[in-house]
Backbone as a ProteinNet text record, in pm:
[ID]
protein_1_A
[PRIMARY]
XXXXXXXXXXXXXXXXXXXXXXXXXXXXXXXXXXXXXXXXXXXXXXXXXXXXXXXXXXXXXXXXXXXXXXXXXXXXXXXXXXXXXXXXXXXXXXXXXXXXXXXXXXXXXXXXXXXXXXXXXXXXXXXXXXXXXXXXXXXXXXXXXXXXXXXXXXXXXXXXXXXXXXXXXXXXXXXXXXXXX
[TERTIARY]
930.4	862.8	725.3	638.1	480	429.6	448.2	377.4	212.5	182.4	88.5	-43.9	-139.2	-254.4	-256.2	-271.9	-269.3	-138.2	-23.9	94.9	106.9	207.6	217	356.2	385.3	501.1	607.7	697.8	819.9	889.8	895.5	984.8	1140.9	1219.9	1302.8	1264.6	1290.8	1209.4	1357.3	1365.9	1453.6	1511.3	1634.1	1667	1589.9	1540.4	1519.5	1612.6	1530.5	1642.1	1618.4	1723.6	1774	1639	1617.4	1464.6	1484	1605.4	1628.2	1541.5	1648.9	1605.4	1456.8	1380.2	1227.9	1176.7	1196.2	1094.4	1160.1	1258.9	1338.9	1152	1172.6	1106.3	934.8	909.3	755.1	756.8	836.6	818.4	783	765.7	745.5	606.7	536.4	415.3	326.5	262.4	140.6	37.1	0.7	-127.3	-236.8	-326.5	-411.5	-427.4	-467.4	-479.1	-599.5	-578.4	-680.4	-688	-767.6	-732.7	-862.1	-804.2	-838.6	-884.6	-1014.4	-1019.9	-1126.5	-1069.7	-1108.2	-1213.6	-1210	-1262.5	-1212.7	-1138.3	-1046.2	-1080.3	-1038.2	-1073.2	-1000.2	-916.2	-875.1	-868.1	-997	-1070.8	-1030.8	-1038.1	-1012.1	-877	-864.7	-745.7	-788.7	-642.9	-630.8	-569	-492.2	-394	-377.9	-298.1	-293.6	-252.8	-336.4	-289.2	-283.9	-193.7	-174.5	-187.5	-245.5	-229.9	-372.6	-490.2	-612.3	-641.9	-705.3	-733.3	-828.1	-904.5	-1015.4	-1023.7	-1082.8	-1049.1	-1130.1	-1258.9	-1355.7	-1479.6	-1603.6	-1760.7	-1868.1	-1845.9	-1925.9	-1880.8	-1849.7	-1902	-1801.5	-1887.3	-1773.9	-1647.8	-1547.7	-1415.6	-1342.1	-1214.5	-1115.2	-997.2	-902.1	-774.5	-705.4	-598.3	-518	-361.2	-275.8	-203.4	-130.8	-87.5	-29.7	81.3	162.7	370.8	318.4	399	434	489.7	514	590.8	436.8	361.3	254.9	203.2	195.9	133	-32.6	-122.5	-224	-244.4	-109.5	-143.3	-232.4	-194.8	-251.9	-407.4	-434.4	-546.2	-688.5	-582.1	-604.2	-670.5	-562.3	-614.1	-702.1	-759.2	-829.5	-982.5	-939.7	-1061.4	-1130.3	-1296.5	-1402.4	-1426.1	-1446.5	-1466.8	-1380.4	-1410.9	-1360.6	-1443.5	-1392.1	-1374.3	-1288.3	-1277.4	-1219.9	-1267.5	-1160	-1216.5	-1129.1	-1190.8	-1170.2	-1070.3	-972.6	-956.9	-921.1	-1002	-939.7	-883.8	-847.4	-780.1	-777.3	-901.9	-949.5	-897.3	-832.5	-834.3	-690.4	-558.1	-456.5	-390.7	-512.2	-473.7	-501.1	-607.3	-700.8	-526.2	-495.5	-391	-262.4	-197.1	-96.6	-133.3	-255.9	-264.4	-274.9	-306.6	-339.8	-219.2	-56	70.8	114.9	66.7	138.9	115.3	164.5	131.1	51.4	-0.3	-170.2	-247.1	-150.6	-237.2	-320.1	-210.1	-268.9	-392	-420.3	-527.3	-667.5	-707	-818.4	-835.5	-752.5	-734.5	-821.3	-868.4	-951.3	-1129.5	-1196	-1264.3	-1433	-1424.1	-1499.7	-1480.5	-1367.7	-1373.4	-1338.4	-1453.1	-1481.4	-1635.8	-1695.6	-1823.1	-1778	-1916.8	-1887.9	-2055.3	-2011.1	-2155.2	-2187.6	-2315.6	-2401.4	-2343.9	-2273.3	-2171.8	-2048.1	-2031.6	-1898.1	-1817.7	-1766.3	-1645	-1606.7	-1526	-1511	-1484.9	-1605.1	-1603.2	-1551	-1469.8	-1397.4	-1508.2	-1560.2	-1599	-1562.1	-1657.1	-1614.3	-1550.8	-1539.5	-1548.5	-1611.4	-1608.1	-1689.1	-1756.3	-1656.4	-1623	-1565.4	-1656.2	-1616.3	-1684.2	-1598.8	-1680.6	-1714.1	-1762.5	-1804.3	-1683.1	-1605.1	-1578.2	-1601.5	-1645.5	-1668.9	-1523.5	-1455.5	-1294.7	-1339.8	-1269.3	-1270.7	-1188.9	-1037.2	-895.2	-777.6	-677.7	-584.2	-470.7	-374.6	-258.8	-151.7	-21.1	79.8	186.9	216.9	265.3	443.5	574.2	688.5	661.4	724.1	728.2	559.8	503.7	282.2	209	75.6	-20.5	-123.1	-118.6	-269.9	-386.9	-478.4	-603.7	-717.1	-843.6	-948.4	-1076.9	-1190.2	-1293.9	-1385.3	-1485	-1630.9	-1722.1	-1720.9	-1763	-1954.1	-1996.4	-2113.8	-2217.9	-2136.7	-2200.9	-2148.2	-2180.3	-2089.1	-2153.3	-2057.7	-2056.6	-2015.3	-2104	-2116	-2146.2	-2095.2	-2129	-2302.6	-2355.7	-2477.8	-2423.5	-2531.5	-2504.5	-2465.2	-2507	-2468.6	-2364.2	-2295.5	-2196.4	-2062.8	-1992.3	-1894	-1781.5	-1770.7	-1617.4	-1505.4	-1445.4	-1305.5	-1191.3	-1106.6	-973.8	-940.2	-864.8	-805.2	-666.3	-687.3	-556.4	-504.5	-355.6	-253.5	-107.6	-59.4	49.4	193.8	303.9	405.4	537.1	643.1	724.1	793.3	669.6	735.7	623.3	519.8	475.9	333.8	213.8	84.7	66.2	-14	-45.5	-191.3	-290.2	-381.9	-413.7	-504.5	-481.5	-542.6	-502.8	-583.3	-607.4	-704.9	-663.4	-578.5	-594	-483	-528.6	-495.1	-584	-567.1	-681.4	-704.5	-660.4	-544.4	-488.9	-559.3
1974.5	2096.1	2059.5	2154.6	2099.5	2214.2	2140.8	2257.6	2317.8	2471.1	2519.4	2470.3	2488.1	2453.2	2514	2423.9	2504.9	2515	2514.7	2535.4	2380.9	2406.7	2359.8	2292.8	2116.4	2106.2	2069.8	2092	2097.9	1948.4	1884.8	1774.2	1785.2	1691.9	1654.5	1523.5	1561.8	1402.1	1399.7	1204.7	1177.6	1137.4	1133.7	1088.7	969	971.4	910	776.9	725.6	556.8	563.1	547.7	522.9	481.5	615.3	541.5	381.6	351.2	231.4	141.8	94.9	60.1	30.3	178.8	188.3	85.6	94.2	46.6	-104.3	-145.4	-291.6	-348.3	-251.3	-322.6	-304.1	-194.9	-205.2	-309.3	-361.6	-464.4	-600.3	-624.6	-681.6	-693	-597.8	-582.9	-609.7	-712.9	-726.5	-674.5	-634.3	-548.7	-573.6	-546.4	-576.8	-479.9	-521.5	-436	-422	-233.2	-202.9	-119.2	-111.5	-34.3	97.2	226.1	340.6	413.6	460.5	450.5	633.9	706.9	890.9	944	987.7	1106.3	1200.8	1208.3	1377.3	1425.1	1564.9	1609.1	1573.5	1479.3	1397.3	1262.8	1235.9	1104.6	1026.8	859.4	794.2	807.4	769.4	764.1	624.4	585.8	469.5	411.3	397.4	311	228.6	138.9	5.8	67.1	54	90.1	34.4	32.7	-107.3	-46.3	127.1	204.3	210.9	160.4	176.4	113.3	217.3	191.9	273.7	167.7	235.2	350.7	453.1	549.2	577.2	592.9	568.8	484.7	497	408.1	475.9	569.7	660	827.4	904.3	848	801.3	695.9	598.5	697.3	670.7	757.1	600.1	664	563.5	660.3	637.4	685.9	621.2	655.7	590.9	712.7	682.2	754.5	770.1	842.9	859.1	896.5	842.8	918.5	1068.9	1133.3	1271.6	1241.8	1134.8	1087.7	1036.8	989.1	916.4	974.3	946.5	994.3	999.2	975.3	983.1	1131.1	1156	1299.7	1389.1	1491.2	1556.4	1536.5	1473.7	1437.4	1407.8	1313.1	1313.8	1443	1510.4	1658.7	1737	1707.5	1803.1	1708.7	1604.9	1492.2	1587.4	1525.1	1543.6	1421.4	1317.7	1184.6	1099.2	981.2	830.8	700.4	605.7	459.4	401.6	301.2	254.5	99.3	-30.5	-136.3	-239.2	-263.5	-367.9	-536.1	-539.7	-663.8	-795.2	-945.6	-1005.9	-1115.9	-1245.6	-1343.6	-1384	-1327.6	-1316.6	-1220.4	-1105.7	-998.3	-928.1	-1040.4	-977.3	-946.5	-990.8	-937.5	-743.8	-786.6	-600.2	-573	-571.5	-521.1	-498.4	-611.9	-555.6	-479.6	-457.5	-370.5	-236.3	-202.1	-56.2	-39.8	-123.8	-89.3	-44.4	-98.1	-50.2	93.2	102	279.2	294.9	435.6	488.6	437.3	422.6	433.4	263.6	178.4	66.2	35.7	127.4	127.1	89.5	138.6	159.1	91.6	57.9	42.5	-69.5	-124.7	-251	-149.1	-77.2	-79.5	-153	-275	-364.9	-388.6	-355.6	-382.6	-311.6	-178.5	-78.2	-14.8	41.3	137.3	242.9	333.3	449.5	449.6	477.5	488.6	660.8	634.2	752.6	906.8	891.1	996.2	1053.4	952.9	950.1	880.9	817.4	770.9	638	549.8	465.5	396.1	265.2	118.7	2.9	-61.5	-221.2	-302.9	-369.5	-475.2	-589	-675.1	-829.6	-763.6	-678.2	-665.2	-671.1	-779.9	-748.9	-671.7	-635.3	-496.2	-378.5	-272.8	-135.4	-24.7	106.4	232.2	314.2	420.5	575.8	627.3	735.2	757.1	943.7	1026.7	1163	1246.9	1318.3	1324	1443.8	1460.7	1516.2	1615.4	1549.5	1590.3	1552.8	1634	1571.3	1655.8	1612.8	1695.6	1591	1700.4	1651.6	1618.9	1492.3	1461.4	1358.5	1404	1366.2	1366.1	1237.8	1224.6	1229.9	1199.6	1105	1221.8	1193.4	1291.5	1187.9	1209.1	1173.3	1231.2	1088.5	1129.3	1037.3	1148.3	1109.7	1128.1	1013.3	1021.6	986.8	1033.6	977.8	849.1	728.7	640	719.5	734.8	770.3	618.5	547.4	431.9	298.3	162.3	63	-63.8	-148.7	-250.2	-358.1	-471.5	-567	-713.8	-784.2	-970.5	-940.1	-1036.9	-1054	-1156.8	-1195.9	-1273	-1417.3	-1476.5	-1655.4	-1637.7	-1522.2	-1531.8	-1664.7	-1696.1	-1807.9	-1695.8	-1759.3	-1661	-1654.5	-1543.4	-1517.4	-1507.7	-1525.6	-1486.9	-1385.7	-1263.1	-1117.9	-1113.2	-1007.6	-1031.2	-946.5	-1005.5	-910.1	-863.5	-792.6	-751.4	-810.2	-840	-870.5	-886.1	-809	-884.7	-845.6	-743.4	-763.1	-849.7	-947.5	-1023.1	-1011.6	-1052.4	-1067.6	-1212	-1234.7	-1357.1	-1359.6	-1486.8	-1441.9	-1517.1	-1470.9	-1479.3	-1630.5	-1699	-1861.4	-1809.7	-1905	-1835.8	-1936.7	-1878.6	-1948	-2042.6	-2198	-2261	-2234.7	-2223.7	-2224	-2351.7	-2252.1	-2381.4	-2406.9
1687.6	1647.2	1593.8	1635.2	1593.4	1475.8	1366.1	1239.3	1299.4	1285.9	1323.2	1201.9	1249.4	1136.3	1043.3	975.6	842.7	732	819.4	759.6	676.6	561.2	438	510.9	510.9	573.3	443.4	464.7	364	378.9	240.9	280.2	134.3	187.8	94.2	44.4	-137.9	-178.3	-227.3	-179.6	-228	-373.9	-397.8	-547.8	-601.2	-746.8	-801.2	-828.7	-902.2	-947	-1061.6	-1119.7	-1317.8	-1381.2	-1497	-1549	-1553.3	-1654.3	-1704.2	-1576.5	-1470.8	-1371.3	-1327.1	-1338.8	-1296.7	-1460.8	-1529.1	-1695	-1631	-1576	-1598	-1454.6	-1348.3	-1215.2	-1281.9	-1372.5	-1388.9	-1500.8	-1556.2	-1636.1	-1600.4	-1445.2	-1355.4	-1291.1	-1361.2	-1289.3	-1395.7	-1365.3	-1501.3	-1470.1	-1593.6	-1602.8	-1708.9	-1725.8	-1814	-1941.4	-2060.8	-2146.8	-2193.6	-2255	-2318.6	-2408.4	-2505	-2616.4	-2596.9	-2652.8	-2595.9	-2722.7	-2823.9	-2921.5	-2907.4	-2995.6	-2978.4	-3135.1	-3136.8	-3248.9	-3284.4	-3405.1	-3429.9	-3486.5	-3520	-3661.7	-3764	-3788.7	-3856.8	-3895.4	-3798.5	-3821.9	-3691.7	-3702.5	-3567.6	-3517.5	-3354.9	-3312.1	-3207.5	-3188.6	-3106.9	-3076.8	-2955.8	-2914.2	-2817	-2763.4	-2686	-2559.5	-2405.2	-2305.9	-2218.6	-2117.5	-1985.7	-1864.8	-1858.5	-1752.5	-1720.5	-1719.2	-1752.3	-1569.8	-1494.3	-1327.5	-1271.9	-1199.5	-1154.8	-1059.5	-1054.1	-944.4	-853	-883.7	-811.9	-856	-734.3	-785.8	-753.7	-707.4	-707.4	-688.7	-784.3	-945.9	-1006.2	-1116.1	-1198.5	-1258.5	-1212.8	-1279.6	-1311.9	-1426.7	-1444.1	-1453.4	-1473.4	-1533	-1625.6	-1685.6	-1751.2	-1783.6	-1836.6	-1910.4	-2047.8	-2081.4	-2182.3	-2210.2	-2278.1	-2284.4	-2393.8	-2317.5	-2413.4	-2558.2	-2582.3	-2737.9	-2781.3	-2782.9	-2827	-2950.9	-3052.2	-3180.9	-3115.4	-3059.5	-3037	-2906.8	-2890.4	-2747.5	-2794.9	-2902.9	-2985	-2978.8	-2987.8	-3066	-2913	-2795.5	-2691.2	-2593.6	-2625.4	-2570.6	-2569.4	-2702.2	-2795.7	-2738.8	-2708.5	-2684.1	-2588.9	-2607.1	-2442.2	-2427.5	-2486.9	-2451.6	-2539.7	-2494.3	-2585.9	-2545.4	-2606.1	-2578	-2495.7	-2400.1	-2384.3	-2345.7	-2425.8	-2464	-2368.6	-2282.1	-2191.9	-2289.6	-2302.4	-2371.5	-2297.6	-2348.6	-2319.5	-2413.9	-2366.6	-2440.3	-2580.1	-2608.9	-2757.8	-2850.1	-2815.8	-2859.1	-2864.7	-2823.5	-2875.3	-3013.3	-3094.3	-3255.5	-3247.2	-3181.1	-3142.4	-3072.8	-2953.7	-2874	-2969.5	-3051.3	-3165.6	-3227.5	-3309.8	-3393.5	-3341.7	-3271	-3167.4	-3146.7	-3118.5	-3088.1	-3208.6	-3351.2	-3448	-3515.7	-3655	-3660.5	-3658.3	-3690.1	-3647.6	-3772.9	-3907.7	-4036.9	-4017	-3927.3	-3997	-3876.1	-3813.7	-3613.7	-3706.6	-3787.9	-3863.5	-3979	-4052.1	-4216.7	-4214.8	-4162.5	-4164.4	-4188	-4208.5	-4168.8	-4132.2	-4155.9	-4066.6	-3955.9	-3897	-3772.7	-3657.2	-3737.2	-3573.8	-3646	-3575.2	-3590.1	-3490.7	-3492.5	-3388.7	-3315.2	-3212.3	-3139.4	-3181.2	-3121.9	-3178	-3107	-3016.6	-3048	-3045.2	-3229.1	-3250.9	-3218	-3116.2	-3077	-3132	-3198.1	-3264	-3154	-3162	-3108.6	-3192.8	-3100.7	-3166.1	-3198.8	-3321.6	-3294.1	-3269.9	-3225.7	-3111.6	-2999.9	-2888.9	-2789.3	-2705.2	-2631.1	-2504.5	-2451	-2368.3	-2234.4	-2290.8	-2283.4	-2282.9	-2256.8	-2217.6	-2178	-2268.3	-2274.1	-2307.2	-2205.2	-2152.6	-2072.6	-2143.3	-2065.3	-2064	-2005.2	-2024	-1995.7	-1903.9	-1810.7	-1646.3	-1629.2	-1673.3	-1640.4	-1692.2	-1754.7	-1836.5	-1743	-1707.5	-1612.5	-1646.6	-1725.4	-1717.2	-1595.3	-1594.9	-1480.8	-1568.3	-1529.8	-1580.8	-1733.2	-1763.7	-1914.4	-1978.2	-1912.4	-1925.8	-1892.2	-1941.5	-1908.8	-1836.9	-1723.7	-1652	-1663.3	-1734	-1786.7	-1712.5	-1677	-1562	-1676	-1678.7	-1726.1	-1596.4	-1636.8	-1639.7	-1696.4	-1637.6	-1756.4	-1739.9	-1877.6	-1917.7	-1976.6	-1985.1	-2084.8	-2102.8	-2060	-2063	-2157.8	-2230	-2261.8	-2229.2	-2200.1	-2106.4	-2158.1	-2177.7	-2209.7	-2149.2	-2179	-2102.3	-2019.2	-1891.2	-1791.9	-1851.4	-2017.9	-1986.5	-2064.4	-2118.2	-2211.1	-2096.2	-2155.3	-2124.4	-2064.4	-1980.9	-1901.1	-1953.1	-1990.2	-2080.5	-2008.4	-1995.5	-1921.2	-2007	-1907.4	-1954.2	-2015.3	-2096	-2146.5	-2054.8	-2040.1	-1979.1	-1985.4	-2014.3	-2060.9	-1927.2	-1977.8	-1817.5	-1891.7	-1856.7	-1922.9	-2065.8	-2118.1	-2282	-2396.2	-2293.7	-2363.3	-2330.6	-2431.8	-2368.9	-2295.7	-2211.5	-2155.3	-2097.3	-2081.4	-1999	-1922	-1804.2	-1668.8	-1627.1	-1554.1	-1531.7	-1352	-1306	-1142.3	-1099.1	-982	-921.2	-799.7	-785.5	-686.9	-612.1	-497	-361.7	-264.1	-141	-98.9	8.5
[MASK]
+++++++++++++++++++++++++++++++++++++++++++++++++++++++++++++++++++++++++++++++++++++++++++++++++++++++++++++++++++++++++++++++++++++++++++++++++++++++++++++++++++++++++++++++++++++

């Protein structure tokens, strides 16, 4: 049978597999981390994220997500922009602390500022964006969230090459390459 133009074709999606199951196989997939840092009306927000992917390059978009449980959703929502801080090998003290509660994300304060508008930057970071927020759409348990990067932070060219941090497993680790055979 040949669907006519235009027509919308109908499928059956098949059954899912045991969350358990799915969290056991993405635990398998390493990813890199990054910490994701907002502006509320209740002051900073910020938390540790491993969902952070490029979407497009022209124009610069990223994504990332967020669990519907997240003490930072709230606050997320309400967002038009943020931070987001590229981390690497240096910086899994930054990555624990962003996992722990919200009070202790900040309590340091030497070690964040805010750029000029607003959004609280890590200091000693490298790599990071401005990102201008696009699109927030709940999708299952997560909300898929689309920026705009507006503004980036960058090593200069002789800075010394860092290996990334990356999340795998349960554990942070960072990345060595891998020789060429």
């Amino acid at each position: 049978m040949t669907a006519r133009p235009g027509a919308v074709e109908s499928r059956t999606v098949p059954a899912a597999i045991d969350p358990a199951a799915f969290r056991s196989l993405m635990r398998r997939h390493a990813a890199g981390v990054s910490v994701i840092t907002l502006e509320s009306d209740s002051g900073p927000v910020g938390f540790t994220a491993t969902s952070l992917a490029s979407l497009s390059a022209e124009p610069p978009l990223v994504c990332f997500n967020i669990a519907h449980t997240s003490s930072s959703l709230t606050a997320l929502r309400a967002a038009q922009s943020l931070v987001i801080h590229v981390l690497d090998e240096r910086d899994r003290a930054i990555a624990e602390r962003f996992s722990r509660t919200a009070a202790e994300r900040f309590a340091d304060a030497s070690s964040w500022t805010t750029l000029g508008t607003g959004e609280p930057l890590l200091v000693g970071v490298q790599c990071w964006m401005r990102v201008a927020l696009v699109g927030k759409q709940d999708i299952g348990d997560h909300v898929l969230v689309v920026g705009q990067v507006t503004k980036a932070g960058l090593p200069d060219g002789d800075a010394d090459p860092v290996r990334p941090l990356i999340y795998h497993d349960g554990r942070y680790h960072h990345g060595v390459p891998v020789r060429e055979v």
